[in-house]
C-alpha positions as CSV (number, residue, x, y, z in Angstrom):
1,X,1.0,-7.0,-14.7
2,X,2.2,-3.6,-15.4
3,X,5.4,-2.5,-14.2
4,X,7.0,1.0,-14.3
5,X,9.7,1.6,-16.2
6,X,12.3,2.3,-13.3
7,X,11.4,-1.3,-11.1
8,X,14.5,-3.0,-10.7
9,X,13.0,-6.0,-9.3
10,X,9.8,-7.8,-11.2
11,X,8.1,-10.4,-9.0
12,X,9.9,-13.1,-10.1
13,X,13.5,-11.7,-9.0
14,X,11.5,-10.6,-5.3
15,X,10.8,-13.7,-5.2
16,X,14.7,-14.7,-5.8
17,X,16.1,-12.3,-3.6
18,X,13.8,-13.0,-0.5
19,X,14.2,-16.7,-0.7
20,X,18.2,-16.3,-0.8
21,X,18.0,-14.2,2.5
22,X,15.6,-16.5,4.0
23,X,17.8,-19.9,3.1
24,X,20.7,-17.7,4.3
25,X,22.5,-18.0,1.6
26,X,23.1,-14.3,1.3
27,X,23.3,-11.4,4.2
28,X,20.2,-8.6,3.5
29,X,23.1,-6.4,2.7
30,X,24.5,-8.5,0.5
31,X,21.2,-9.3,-1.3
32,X,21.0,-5.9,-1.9
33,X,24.1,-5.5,-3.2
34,X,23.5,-8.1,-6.1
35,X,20.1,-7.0,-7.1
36,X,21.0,-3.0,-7.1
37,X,18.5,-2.1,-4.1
38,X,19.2,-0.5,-0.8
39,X,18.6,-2.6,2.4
40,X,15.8,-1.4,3.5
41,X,14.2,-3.1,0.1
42,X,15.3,-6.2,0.7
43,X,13.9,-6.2,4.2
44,X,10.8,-4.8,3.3
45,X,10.6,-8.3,0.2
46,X,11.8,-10.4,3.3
47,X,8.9,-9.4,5.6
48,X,6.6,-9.7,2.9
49,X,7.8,-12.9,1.7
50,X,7.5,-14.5,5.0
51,X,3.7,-12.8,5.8
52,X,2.5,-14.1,2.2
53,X,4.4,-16.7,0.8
54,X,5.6,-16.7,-2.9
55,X,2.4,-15.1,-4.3
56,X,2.9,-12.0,-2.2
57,X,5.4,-10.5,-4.5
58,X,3.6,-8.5,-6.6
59,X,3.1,-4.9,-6.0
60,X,0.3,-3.6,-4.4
61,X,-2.2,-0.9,-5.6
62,X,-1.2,2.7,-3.8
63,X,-5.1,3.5,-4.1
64,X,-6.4,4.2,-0.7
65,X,-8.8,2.0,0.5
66,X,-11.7,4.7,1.2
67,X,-12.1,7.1,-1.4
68,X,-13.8,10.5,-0.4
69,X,-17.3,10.6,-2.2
70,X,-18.1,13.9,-3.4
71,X,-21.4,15.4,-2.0
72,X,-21.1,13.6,1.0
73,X,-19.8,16.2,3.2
74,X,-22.4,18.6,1.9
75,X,-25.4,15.7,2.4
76,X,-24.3,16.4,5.9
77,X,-24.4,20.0,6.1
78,X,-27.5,19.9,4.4
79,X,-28.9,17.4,6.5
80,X,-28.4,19.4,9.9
81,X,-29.4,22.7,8.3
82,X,-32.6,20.9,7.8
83,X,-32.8,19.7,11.0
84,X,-32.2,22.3,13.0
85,X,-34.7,24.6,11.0
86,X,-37.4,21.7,11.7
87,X,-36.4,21.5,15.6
88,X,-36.2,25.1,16.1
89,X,-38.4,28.2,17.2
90,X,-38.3,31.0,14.2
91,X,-39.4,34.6,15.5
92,X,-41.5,36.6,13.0
């Protein structure tokens, strides 16, 4: 796993942090406190903790799920040109 050079928190201490909120051993605001992250971090680890269980730490891929294909905007242009020149009257 690759991660950037600024993560405070590898999977491991996610992990760490989510399950001491969770237990209630510490307060979000004091989880965030101890691991150098604002609340809203530790909330967002929390939530995903709870929705995926311990292997749901890791980071997930900011790729969109759809990626635009070239050409297929034009294949749809094309596609109607054609088909209107093959439904239509032409003058001469």
């Amino acid at each position: 796993m690759n991660l950037h050079k600024n993560a405070r928190l590898t999977p491991i201490r996610r992990e760490e942090l989510a399950m001491d909120v969770v237990s209630g051993r510490l307060t979000p605001s004091a989880a965030a406190r101890a691991h150098g992250v604002c609340c809203k971090t530790v909330l967002r680890w929390v939530a995903q903790f709870r929705r995926l269980a311990p292997g749901g730490m890791t980071d997930k891929s900011s790729r969109p799920d759809r990626l635009h294909q070239p050409g297929t905007v034009l294949n749809f242009v094309l596609s109607a040109f054609f088909h209107y020149q093959t439904t239509t009257c032409h003058r001469r």
